[in-house]
C-alpha positions in Angstrom: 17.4 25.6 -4.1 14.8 25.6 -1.1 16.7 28.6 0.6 20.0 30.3 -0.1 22.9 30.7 2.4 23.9 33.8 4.9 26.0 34.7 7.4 25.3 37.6 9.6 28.9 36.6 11.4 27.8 37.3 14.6 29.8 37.1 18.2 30.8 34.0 19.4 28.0 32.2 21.4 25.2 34.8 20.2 22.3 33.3 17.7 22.7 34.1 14.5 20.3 34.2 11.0 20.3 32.1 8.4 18.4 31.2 5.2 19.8 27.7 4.4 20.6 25.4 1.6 18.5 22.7 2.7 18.0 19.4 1.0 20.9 17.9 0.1 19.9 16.6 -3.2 19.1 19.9 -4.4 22.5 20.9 -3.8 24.1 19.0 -6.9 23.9 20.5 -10.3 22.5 18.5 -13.2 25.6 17.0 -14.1 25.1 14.1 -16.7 25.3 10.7 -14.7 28.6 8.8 -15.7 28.4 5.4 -17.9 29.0 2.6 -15.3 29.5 -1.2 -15.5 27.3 -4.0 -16.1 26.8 -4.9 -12.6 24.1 -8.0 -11.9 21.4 -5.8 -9.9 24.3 -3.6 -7.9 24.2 -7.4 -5.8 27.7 -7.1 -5.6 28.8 -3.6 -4.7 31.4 -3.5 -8.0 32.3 -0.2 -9.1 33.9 0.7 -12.9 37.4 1.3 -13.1 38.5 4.7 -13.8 39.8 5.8 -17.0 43.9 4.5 -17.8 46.4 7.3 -17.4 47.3 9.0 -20.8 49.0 12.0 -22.3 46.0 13.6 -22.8 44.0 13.4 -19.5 44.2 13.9 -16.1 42.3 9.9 -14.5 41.7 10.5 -11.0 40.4 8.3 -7.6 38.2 10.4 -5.9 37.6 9.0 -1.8 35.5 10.2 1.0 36.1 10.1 4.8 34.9 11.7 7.8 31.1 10.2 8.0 29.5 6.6 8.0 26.5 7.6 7.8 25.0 5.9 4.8 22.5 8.7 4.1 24.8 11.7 4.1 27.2 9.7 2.4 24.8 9.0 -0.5 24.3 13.0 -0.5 27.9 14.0 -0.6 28.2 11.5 -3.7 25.3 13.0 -5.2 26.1 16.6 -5.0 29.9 15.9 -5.7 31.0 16.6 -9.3 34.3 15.2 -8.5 32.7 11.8 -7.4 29.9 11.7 -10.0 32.3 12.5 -12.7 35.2 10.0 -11.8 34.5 8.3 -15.2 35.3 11.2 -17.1 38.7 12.8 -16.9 39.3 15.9 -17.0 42.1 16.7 -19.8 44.6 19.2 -17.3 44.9 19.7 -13.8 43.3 23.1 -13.9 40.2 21.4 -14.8 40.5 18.7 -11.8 40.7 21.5 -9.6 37.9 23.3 -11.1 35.9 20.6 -10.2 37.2 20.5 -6.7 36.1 24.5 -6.3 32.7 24.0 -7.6 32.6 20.6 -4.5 33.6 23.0 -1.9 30.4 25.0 -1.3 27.7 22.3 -2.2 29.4 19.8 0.7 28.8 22.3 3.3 25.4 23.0 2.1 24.9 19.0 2.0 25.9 18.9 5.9 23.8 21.9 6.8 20.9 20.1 5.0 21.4 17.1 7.5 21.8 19.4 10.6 25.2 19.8 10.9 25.6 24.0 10.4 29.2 24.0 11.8 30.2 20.7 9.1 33.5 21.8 7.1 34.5 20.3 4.1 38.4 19.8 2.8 39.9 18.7 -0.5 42.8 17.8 -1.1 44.9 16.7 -4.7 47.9 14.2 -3.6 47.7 16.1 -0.5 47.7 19.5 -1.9 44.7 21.4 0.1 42.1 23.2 -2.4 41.4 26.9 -1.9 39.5 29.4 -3.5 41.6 31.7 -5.5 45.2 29.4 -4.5 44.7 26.6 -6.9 48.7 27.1 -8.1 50.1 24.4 -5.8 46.8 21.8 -6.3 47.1 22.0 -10.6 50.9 21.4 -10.0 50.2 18.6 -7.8 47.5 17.0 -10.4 50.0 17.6 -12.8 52.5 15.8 -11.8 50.9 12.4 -12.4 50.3 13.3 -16.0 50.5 9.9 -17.6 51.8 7.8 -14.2 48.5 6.8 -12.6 45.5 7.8 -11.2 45.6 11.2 -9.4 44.9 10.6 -5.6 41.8 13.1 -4.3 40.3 13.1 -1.0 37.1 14.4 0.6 37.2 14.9 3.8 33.9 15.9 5.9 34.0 17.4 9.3 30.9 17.1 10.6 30.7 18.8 14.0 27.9 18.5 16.0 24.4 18.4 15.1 21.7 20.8 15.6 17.9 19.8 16.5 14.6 21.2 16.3 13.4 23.5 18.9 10.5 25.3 18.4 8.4 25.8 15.5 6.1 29.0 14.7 3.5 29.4 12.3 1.9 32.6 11.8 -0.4 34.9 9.0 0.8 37.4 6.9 -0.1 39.9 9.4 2.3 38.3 11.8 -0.6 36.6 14.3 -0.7 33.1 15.6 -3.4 30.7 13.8 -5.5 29.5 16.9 -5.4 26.1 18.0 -8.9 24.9 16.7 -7.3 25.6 13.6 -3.5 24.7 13.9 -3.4 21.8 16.6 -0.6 22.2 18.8 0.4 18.9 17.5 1.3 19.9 14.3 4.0 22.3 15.8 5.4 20.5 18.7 8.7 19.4 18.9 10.5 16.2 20.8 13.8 17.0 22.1 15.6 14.8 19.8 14.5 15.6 15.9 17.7 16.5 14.1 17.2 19.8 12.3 17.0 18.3 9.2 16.1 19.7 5.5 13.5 16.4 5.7 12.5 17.1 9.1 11.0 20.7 8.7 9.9 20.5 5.1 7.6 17.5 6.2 6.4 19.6 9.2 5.7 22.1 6.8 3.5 19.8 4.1 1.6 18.3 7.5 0.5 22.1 8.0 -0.3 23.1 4.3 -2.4 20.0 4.0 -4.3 20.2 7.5 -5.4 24.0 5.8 -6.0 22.2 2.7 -8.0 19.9 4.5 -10.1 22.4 6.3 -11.1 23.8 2.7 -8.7 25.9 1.6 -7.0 24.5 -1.7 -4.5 27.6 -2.5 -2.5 27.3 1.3 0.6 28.1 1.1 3.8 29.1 2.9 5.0 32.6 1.6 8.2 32.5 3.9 10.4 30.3 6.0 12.4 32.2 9.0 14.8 29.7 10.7 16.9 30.8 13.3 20.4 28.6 14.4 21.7 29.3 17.7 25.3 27.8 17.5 25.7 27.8 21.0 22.8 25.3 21.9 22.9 23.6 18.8 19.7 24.1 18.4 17.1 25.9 15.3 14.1 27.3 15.8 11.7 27.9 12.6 9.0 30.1 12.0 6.8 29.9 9.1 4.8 32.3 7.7 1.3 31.1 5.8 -1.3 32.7 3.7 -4.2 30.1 3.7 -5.8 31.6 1.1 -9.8 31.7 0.4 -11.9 28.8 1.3 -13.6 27.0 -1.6 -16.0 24.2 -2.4 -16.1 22.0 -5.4 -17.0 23.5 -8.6 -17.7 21.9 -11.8 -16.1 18.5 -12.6 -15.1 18.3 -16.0 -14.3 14.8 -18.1 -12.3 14.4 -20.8 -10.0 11.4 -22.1 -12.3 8.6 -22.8 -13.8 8.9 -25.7 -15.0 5.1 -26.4 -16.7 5.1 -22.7 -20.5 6.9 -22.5 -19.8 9.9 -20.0 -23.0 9.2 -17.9 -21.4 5.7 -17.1 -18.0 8.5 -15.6 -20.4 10.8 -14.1 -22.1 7.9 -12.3 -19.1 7.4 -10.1 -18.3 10.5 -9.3 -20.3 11.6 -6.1 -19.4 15.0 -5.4 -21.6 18.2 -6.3 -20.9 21.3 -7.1 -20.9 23.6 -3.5 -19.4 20.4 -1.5 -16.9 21.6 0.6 -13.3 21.0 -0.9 -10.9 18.7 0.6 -7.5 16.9 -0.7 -9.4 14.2 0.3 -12.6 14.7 -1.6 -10.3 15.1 -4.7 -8.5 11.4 -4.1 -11.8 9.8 -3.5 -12.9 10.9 -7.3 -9.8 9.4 -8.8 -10.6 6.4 -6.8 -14.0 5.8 -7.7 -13.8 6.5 -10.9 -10.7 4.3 -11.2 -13.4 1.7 -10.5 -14.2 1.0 -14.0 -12.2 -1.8 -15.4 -12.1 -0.1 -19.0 -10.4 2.6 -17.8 -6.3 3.3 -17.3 -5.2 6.1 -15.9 -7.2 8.6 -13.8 -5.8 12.0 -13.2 -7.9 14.6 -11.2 -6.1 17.9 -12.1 -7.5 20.8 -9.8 -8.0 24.6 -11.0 -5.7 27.4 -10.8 -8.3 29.9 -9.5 -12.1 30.0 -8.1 -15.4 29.9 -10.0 -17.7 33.2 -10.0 -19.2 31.3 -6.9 -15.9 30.5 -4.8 -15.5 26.7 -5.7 -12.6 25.2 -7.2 -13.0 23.4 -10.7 -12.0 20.4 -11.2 -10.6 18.2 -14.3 -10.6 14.5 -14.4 -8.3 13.4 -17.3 -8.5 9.8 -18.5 -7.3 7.5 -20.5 -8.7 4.0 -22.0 -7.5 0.6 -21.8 -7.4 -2.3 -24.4 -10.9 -3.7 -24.2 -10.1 -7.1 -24.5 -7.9 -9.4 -21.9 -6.8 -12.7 -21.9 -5.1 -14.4 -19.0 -3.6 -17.9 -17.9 -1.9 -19.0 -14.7 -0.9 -22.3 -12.8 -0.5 -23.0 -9.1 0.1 -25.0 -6.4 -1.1 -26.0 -3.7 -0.8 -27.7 -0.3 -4.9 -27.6 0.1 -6.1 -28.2 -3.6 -2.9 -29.5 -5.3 -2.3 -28.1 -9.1 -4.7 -26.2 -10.8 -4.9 -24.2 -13.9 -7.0 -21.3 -14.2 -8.1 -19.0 -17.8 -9.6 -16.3 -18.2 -11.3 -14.0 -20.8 -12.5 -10.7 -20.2 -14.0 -7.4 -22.0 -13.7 -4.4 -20.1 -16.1 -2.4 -22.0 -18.4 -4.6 -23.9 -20.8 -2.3 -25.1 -19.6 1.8 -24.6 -20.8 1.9 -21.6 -18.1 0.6 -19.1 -19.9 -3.0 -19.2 -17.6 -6.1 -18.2 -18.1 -9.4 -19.5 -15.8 -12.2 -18.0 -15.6 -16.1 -18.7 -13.5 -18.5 -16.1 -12.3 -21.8 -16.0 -10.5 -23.1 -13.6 -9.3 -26.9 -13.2 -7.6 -28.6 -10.0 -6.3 -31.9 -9.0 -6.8 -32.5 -4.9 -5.5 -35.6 -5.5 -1.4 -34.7 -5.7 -2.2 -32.1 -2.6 -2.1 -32.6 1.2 -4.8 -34.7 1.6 -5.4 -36.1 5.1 -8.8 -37.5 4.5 -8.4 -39.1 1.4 -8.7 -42.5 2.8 -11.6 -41.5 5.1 -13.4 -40.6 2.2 -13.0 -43.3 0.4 -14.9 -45.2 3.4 -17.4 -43.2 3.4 -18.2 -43.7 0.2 -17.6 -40.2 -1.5 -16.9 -40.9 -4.9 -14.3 -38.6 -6.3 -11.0 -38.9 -8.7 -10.0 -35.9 -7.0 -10.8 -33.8 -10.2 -12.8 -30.1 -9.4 -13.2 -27.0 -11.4 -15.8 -24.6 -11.5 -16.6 -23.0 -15.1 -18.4 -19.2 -14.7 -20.0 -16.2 -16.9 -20.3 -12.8 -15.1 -21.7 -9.2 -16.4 -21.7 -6.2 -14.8 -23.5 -3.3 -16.7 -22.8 0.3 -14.6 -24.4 3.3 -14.6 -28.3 1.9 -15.5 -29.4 4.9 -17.6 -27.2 6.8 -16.0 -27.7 6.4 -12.5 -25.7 4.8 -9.5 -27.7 1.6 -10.1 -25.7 -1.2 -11.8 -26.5 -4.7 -12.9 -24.7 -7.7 -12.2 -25.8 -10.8 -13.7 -23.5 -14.2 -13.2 -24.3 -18.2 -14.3 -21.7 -21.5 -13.4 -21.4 -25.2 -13.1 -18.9 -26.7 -10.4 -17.3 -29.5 -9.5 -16.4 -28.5 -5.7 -13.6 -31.2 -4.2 -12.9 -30.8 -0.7 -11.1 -32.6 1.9 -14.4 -33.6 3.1 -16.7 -33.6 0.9 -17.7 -33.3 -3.0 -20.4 -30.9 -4.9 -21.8 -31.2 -8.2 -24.1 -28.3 -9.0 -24.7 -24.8 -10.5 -26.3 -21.7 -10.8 -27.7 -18.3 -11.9 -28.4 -15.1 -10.5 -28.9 -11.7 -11.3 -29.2 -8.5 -8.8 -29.0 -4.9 -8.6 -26.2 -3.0 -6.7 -27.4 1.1 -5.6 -23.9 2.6 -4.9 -24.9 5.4 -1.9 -21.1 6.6 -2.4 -17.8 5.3 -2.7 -17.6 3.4 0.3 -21.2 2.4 0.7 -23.2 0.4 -1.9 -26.6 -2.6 -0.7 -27.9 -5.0 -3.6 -30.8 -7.4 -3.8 -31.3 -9.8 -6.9 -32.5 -13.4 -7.3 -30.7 -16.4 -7.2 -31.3 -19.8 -8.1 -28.9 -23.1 -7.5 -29.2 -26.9 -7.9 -27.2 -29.8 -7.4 -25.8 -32.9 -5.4 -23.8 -32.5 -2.4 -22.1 -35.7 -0.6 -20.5 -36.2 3.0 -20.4 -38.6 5.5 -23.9 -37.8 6.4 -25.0 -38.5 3.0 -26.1 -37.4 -0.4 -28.2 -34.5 -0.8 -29.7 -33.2 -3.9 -30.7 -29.4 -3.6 -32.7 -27.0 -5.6 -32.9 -23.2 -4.2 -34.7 -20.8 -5.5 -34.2 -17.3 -3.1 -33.5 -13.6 -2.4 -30.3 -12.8 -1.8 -29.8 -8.8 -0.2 -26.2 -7.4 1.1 -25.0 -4.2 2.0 -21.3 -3.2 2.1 -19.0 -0.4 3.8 -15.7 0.2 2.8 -13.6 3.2 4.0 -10.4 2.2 4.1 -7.6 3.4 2.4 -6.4 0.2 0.7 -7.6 -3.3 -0.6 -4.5 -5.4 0.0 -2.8 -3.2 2.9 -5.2 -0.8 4.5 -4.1 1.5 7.7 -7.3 2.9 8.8 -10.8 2.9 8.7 -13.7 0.1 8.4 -14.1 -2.5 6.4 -17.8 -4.6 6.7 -20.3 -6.7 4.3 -23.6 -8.3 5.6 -26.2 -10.7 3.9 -29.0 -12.3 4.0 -30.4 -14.8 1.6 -33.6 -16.2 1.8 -34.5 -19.8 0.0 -38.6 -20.3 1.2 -39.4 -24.0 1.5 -42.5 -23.4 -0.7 -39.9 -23.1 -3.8 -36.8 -24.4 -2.5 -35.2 -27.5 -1.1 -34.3 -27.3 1.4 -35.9 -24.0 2.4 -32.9 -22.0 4.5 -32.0 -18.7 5.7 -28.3 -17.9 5.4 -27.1 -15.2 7.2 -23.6 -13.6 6.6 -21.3 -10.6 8.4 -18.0 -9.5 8.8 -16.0 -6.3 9.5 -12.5 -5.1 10.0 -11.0 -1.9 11.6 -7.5 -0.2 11.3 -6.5 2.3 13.8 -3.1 3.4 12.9 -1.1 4.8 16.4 1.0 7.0 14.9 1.5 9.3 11.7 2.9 7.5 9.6 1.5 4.5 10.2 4.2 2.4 11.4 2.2 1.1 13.5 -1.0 -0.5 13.5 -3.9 -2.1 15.6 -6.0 -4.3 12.7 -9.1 -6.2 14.3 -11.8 -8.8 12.2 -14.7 -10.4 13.5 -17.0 -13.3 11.1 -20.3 -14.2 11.8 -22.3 -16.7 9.5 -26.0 -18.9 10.1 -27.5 -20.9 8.5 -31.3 -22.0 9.8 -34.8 -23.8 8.2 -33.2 -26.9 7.7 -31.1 -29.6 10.2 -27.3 -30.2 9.5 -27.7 -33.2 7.6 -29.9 -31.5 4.9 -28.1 -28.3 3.9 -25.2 -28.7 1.1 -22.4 -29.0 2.4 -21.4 -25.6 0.0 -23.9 -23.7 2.3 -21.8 -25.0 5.7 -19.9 -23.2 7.6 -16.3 -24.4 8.1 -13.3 -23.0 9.7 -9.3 -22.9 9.9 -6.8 -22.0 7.2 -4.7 -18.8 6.0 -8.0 -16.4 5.9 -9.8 -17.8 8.9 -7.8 -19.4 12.3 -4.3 -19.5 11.4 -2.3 -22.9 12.4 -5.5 -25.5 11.9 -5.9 -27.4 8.6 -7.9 -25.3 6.5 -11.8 -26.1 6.7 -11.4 -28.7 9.9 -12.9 -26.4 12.8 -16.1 -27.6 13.4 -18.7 -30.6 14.1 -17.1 -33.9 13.2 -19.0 -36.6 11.0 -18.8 -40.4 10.9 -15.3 -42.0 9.3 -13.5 -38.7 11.8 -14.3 -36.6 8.6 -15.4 -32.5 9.0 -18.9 -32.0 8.4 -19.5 -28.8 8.7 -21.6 -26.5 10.6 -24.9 -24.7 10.8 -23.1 -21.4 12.4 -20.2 -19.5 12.6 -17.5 -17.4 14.3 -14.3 -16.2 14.5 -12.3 -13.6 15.2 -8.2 -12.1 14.7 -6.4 -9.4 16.2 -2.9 -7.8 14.8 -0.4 -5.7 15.5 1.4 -4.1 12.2 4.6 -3.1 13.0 7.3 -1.6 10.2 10.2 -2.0 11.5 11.8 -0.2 8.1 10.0 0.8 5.1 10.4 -2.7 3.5 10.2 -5.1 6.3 7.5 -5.3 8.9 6.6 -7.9 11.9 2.9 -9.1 12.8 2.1 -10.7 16.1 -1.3 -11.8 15.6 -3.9 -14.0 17.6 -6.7 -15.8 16.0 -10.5 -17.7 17.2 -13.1 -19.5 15.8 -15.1 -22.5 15.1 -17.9 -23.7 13.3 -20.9 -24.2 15.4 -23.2 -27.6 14.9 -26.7 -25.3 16.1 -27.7 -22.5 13.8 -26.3 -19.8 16.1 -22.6 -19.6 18.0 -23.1 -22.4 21.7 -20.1 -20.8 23.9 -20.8 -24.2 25.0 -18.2 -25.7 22.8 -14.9 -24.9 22.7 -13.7 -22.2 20.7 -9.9 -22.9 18.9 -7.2 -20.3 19.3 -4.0 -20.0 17.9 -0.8 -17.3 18.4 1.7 -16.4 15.6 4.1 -14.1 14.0 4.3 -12.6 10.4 6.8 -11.2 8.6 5.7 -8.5 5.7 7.8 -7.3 2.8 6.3 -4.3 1.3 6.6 -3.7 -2.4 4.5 -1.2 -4.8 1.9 -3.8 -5.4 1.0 -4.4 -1.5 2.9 -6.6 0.9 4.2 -10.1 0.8 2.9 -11.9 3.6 4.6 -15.0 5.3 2.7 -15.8 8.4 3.7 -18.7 11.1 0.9 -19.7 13.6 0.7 -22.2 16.6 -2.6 -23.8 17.1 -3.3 -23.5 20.9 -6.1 -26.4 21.2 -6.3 -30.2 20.3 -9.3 -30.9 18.0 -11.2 -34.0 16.8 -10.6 -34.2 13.9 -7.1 -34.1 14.3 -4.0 -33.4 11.8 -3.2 -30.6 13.5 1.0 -29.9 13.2 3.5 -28.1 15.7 3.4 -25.0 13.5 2.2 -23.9 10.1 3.5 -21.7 7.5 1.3 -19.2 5.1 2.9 -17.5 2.0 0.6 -14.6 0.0 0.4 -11.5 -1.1 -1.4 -8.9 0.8 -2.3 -8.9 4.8 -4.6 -11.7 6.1 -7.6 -9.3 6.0 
């Protein structure tokens, strides 16, 4: 129970006081949840038959009237003992009506938890009305059907009108107001049409707990809720009373759980110290960088009961260990590369110390695809059966001696079959990652790649030998469906003539925002911006794997993916020396499942080694539809390309299907 239930009975039209049996779910007992039917998913709304009439039972049809509202309707169901217990009979009409009796106050409290403080509630048995204390006439009437069928109940809900929200209060113990720099008016304003729900003013309440919590003080709590229902407005106004309690900073972080993992490798990614201020927020972020290491399962940051000699809050991270070694398989398809098959082997703790090893193979056939320029290639020469793969070792060791350095190490050979051209090569390259926090990391390493690259410019056979550096920002609150914050990565790779050739410069950067316009993120402003350029070398004599190209599902929407961009001889793509491109959506849930995206995208791949606003930049307008599930959301996207285009093949419309938004 969140509150119990008075009545001051006051004079008609005058307010009166009330502590209130809120939350309708809490209204029910634990009654044990009938045995139902074998029904395929609940797809077709079937419901078990009660229980045959016998001797020695009392079979009843219990109904409901008075509300279609699916949500109260649900809550009456729940909290009724005469509708969850339908399957199980009661042996004699006294216990029917028993049943009805212990009904009659929860359904009131189940209206008042939905804002409806004058809602009534009426049983009746055949027609007999229930009443406390004259159940005579209601067991005679259940007992007449002893044996001839199912007894006939009904439920009957009066609603009456419903009450909203009119002012909330928040005050100390001492009975003062919090000041505003403290409690934002926000938190405690109210629109003239918020039902005075159980749902309504216990989320009010969490939003000011946590914005105490947030400001540092772990133990806030409300010690007393005051609501006051005027019945002749309709109308309740609520007062809470809150002790915020001391504030604290982080104290000690203990592990524990992970036995098989070295404990310098944990600490590594945990980046508060002791004295930081405490925040909800600075608790999450541990679990989530910690839940970083692939060897790991669950991570549970449990906080302390009380505050250390010093005033900071201890803290417990509890984990647990997953099998080290993994094995995977999968097969697609695909409009772009046709089928593939990809495997996978991978040990998620190699040595004790949170190391990753990983093999890959993956196999494709472009030739049973959509492929619009198989014929051009095929005049200009680029020999290929339409077979590609790419084979690939990675290693990531964490945690060097115990620091926030980590190693990463990775070697492959490819077979890369585009639309428009065809690469033979591979590589190997190692670097160092220094991880600044959770959200901000740079690397540099060495790389070094060789191999043939063919076109409709030509052959060219590469060997690149270079320093490769990055940095990368991440603080937003999700990888596949984030709602704020900033998402950016930048490179620079450097392949000097003197050892390389060709000797280039590639350049690299892209970021995202997320700006959420309301609180609970319904809806949603999501911007991205790509910058890449490539220089040291003309067009002709970079791989065509170090190109820019444009168009697809992750780049402009509604273009053939990889087309945007200079055009070679035989009408085929060539690539380009530069690139940009840009999208901006709108995120809009329309229920917790089902969400629409208008989005508009640019871009193009540039022919000079930086963007020429010269040329003409492609566009395109569409409209998404998300389905949210636990995992992240399934995306279908349609876009319409705005501009003609060279290289042509461009359709009306074009549909994307994946999981997780477009960036």
């Amino acid at each position: 129970m969140l509150f119990s239930r008075r009545s001051l009975a006051p004079p008609k039209g005058a307010a009166r006081f009330l502590l209130v049996a809120w939350a309708a779910g809490a209204a029910g007992l634990a009654l044990p949840e009938p045995a139902r039917a074998f029904d395929l998913f609940g797809l077709f709304g079937s419901e078990p038959e009660p229980p045959a009439p016998s001797p020695t039972a009392l079979p009843y049809a219990a109904k409901i009237t008075g509300t279609d509202d699916s949500d109260i309707l649900t809550a009456v169901q729940d909290a009724s003992a005469l509708y969850r217990l339908r399957q199980e009979a009661p042996p004699d009409g006294e216990g029917l009506v028993r049943r009805a009796e212990l009904d009659l106050g929860k359904l009131t409290d189940v209206l008042s938890g939905y804002g409806y403080y004058q809602g009534r509630a009426e049983i009746r048995i055949d027609g007999v009305p229930v009443a406390p204390g004259r159940t005579e006439a209601a067991v005679r009437a259940a007992e007449a059907w002893r044996n001839r069928g199912l007894v006939p109940v009904k439920l009957a809900v009066d609603l009456g009108p419903l009450y909203h929200l009119r002012r909330i209060a928040v005050r100390d113990p001492a009975g003062r107001p919090f000041p505003e720099e403290v409690l934002p008016p926000r938190l405690t304003r109210v629109g003239d049409d918020v039902p005075a729900r159980s749902a309504a003013v216990l989320a009010r309440e969490a939003a000011i707990v946590d914005r105490f919590r947030a400001q540092g003080h772990p133990f806030a709590k409300v010690v007393n809720r005051d609501p006051v229902v005027d019945d002749t407005a309709h109308v309740m106004d609520v007062t809470f009373t809150l002790d915020p309690g001391p504030k604290a900073g982080i104290g000690a972080v203990s592990v524990s759980g992970a036995p098989g993992m070295d404990p310098a490798t944990i600490r590594s990614f945990i980046y508060a110290e002791p004295g930081d201020p405490y925040s909800p927020q600075e608790v999450a972020a541990i679990r989530r960088s910690v839940a970083r290491l692939e060897g790991l399962g669950s991570v549970r940051v449990r906080e302390g009961t009380e505050l250390d000699a010093d005033g900071n809050l201890p803290l417990f991270v509890e984990l647990t260990e997953r099998e080290k070694n993994l094995i995977g398989v999968s097969a697609r398809y695909s409009t772009v590369d046709g089928p593939g098959v990809r495997a996978y082997y991978a040990n998620r703790n190699l040595f004790g110390g949170g190391e990753t090893f990983r093999l890959d193979a993956d196999i494709y056939y472009l030739g049973l695809g959509y492929d619009p320029f198989a014929q051009q290639r095929k005049q200009a020469g680029i020999g290929t059966n339409g077979l590609g793969g790419r084979l690939s070792a990675t290693y990531v060791q964490p945690a060097l001696w115990g620091t926030r350095n980590d190693f990463l190490a990775n070697a492959f050979v490819t077979r890369e079959v585009q639309q428009s051209y065809l690469v033979d090569g591979g590589g190997i390259s190692g670097a160092i990652r220094h991880r600044f926090s959770d959200t901000f990391s740079a690397q540099i390493g060495l790389d070094a790649q060789a191999g043939r690259s063919q076109d409709a410019l030509g052959t060219v056979n590469y060997r690149l030998i270079g320093v490769p550096a990055s940095v990368t920002y991440d603080s937003t609150d999700s990888l596949l469906d984030p709602t704020k914050g900033f998402r950016a990565i930048a490179s620079l790779a450097a392949y000097p003539g003197a050892i390389s050739d060709p000797g280039i410069l590639v350049a690299k950067a892209q970021g995202s925002t997320y700006y959420s316009l309301d609180d609970e993120s319904r809806y949603i402003l999501a911007g991205r911006i790509g910058f890449g350029s490539v220089s040291g070398a003309k067009l002709g004599e970079i791989p065509d794997n170090f190109r820019f190209f444009a168009g697809g599902g992750g780049s402009v929407r509604g273009y053939p993916y990889r087309t945007l961009g200079p055009i070679g001889p035989f009408n085929l793509p060539i690539g380009g020396r530069s690139l940009l491109e840009a999208s901006l959506e709108a995120r809009i849930k329309i229920t917790d499942t089902i969400g629409v995206v208008p989005f508009f995208d640019a871009g193009t791949a540039f022919a000079s080694s930086l963007p020429d606003f010269d040329e003409t930049i492609r566009k395109s307008v569409g409209i998404g539809l998300r389905y949210y599930t636990g995992i992240g959301p399934i995306r279908a996207d349609l876009a319409f390309p705005l501009d003609a285009y060279k290289g042509g093949h461009v359709r009306p419309a074009v549909l994307y299907l994946s999981l997780g938004q477009a960036f």
